[in-house]
ZAMARGU-4260 file (C-alpha; in steps of 0.2 Angstrom, whole numbers, plus 5000, padded with zeros to 4 digits):
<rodrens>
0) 4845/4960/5024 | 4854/4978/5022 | 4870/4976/5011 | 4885/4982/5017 | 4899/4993/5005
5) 4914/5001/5007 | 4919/5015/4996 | 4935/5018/4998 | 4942/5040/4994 | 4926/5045/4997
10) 4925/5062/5005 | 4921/5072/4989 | 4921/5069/4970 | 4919/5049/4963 | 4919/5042/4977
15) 4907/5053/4986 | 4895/5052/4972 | 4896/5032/4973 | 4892/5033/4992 | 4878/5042/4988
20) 4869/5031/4974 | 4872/5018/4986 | 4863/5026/4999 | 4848/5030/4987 | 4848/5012/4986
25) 4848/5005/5004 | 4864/5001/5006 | 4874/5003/5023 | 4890/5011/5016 | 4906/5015/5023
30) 4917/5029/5018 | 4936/5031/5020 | 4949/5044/5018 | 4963/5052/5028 | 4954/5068/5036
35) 4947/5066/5053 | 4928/5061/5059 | 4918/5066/5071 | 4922/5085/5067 | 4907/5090/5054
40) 4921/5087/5039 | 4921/5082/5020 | 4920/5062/5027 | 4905/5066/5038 | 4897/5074/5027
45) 4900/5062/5015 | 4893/5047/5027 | 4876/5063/5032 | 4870/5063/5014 | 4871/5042/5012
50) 4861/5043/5027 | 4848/5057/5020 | 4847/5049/5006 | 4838/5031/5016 | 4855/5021/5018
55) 4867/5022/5032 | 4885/5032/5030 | 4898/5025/5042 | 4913/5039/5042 | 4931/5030/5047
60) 4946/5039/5044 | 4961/5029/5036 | 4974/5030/5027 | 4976/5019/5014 | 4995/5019/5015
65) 4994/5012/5030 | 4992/4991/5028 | 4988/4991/5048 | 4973/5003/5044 | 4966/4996/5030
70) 4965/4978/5040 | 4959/4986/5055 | 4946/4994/5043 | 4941/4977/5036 | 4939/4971/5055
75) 4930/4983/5061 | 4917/4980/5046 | 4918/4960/5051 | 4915/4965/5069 | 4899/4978/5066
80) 4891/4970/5052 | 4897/4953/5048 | 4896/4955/5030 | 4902/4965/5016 | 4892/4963/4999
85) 4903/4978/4989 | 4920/4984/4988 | 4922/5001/4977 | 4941/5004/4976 | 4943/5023/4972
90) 4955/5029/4984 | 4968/5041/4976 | 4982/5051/4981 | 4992/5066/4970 | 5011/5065/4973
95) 5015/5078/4985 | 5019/5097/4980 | 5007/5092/4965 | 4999/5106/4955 | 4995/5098/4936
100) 5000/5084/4925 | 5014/5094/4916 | 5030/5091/4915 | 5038/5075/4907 | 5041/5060/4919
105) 5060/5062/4921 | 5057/5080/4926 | 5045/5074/4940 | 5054/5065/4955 | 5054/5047/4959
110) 5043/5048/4974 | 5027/5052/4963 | 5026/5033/4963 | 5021/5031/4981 | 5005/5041/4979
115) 5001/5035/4961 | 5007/5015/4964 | 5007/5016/4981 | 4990/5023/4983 | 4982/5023/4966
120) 4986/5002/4965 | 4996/4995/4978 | 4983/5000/4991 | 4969/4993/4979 | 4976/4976/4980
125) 4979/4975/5000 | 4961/4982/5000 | 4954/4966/4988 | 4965/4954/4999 | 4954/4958/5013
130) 4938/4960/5005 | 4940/4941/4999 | 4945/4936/5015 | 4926/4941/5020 | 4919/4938/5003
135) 4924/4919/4999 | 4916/4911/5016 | 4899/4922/5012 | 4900/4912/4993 | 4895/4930/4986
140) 4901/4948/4981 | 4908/4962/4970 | 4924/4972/4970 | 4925/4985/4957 | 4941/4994/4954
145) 4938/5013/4948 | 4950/5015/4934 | 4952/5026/4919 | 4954/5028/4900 | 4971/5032/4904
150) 4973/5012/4902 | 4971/5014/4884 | 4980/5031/4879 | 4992/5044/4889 | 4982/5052/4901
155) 4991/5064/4913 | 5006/5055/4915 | 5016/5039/4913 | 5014/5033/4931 | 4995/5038/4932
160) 4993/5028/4915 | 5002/5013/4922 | 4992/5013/4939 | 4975/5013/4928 | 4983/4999/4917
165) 4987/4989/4935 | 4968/4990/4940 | 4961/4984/4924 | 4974/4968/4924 | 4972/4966/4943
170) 4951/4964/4940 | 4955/4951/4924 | 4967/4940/4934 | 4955/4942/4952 | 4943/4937/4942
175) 4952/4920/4936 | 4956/4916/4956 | 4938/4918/4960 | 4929/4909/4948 | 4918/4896/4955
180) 4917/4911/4972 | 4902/4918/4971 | 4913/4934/4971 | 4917/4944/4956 | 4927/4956/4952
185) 4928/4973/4938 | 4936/4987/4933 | 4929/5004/4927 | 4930/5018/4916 | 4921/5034/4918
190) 4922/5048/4908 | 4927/5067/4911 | 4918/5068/4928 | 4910/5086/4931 | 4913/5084/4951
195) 4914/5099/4963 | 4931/5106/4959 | 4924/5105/4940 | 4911/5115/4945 | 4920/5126/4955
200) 4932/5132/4941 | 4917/5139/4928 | 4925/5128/4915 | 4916/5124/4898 | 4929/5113/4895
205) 4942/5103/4902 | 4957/5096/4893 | 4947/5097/4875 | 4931/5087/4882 | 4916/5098/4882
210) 4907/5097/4901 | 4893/5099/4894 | 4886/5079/4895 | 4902/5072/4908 | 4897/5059/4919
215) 4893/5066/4938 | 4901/5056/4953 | 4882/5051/4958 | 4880/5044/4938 | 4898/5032/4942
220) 4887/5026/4958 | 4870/5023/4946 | 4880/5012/4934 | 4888/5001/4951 | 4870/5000/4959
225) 4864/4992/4942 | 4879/4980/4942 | 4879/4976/4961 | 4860/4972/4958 | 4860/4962/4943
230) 4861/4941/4948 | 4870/4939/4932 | 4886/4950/4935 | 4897/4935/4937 | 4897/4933/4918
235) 4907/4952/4917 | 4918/4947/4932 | 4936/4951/4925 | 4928/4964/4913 | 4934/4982/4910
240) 4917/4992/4908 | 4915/5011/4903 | 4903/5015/4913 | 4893/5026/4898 | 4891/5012/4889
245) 4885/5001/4904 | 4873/5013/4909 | 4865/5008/4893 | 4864/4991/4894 | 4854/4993/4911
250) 4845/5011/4909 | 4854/5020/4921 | 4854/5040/4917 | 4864/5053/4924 | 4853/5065/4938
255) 4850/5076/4924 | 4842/5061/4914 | 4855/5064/4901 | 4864/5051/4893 | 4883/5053/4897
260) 4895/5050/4882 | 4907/5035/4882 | 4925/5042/4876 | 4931/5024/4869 | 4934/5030/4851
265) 4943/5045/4857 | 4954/5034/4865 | 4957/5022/4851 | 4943/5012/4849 | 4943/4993/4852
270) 4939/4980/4864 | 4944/4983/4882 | 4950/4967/4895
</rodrens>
């Protein structure tokens, strides 16, 4: 039987990359974000390449704002395929008149955290809730939260830092309500991700990491295909995983057939939840 996904932000970037992988692999995927479908876009095209690639892209435009879109979402997905296998939460907003992480917190205004929470977390959860809902019943099934080394040190600002750190504690305590499910449920760290806007710009560099050997989206999307597939990923359910130093553990490589490289001791070190 196909297994059903839903990536969630997926027009470009991370989320598009993980579409793809998934694709590569079989799977029918669904891909949300706010722009319309239907009209040759960023989302279609997203949804064309899954499908080029031997899986199935499904385009549906919602905005994860919205509570009444994301559960009409999660119906719709009920009603067409009567299973969901994957949940990839990766939908992210950038408060608005944004142009760069750079000024202090108490120089940005207060409504940066309903794109950062509101989006980057909040919009996360209400998306688990329903994913369980379907999950559970099935006795089987991943949710994987795409978060950040900005858990472990400042990265870009204080509210960005404290949605990552939401994610990772959100998949820890998931996991202690679904133990015993069949479902299980993970948080991930890429590294610097040399997506299109990266590419784009001609940078060597980017914030003091070489781009040399960052992860592409499509490697993000390698690493979850290997966890997806592996019978024994309830044992990590609750984990935070960098997704360098997973890609070890099951042979994934990055398109190129590099190695990406994990950024944990430039964050700190140490164990992660």
């Amino acid at each position: 039987m196909t297994r059903v996904a839903l990536v969630t932000g997926a027009s470009r970037s991370v989320g598009k990359g993980i579409a793809v992988a998934l694709g590569t692999d079989g799977w029918t995927v669904y891909v949300t974000a706010r722009g319309d479908v239907g009209v040759g876009g960023p989302l279609d095209a997203t949804a064309a390449a899954v499908t080029a690639r031997g899986g199935k892209g499904i385009a549906v435009r919602c905005d994860h704002r919205d509570d009444d879109q994301i559960a009409a979402l999660f119906a719709r997905i009920a009603a067409e395929q009567g299973r969901l296998d994957l949940l990839v939460n990766n939908v992210w907003a950038a408060p608005k008149g944004f142009a760069g992480f750079t000024d202090p917190f108490w120089k940005r205004p207060i409504s940066d955290w309903d794109s950062l929470i509101g989006v980057g977390l909040r919009a996360h959860y209400v998306a688990s809730v329903h994913a369980a809902q379907l999950m559970v019943p099935a006795g089987s099934g991943l949710i994987v939260n795409i978060s950040s080394f900005g858990t472990r040190g400042h990265l870009h600002s204080v509210l960005y830092g404290m949605s990552k750190a939401g994610l990772d504690k959100m998949a820890a305590d998931m996991a202690v309500d679904l133990a015993g499910t069949g479902v299980s449920a993970l948080s991930l760290w890429p590294g610097l991700v040399r997506n299109e806007a990266m590419v784009a710009s001609g940078l060597t560099e980017f914030q003091g990491f070489s781009l040399a050997n960052a992860e592409t989206p499509e490697f993000i999307g390698r690493v979850i295909v290997a966890l997806a597939g592996d019978p024994q990923v309830g044992a990590r359910s609750g984990h935070t995983l960098i997704t360098a130093e997973t890609a070890l553990e099951y042979g994934v490589t990055d398109v190129a057939g590099n190695q990406p490289d994990s950024h944990r001791d430039l964050f700190g070190g140490g164990p992660l939840y």
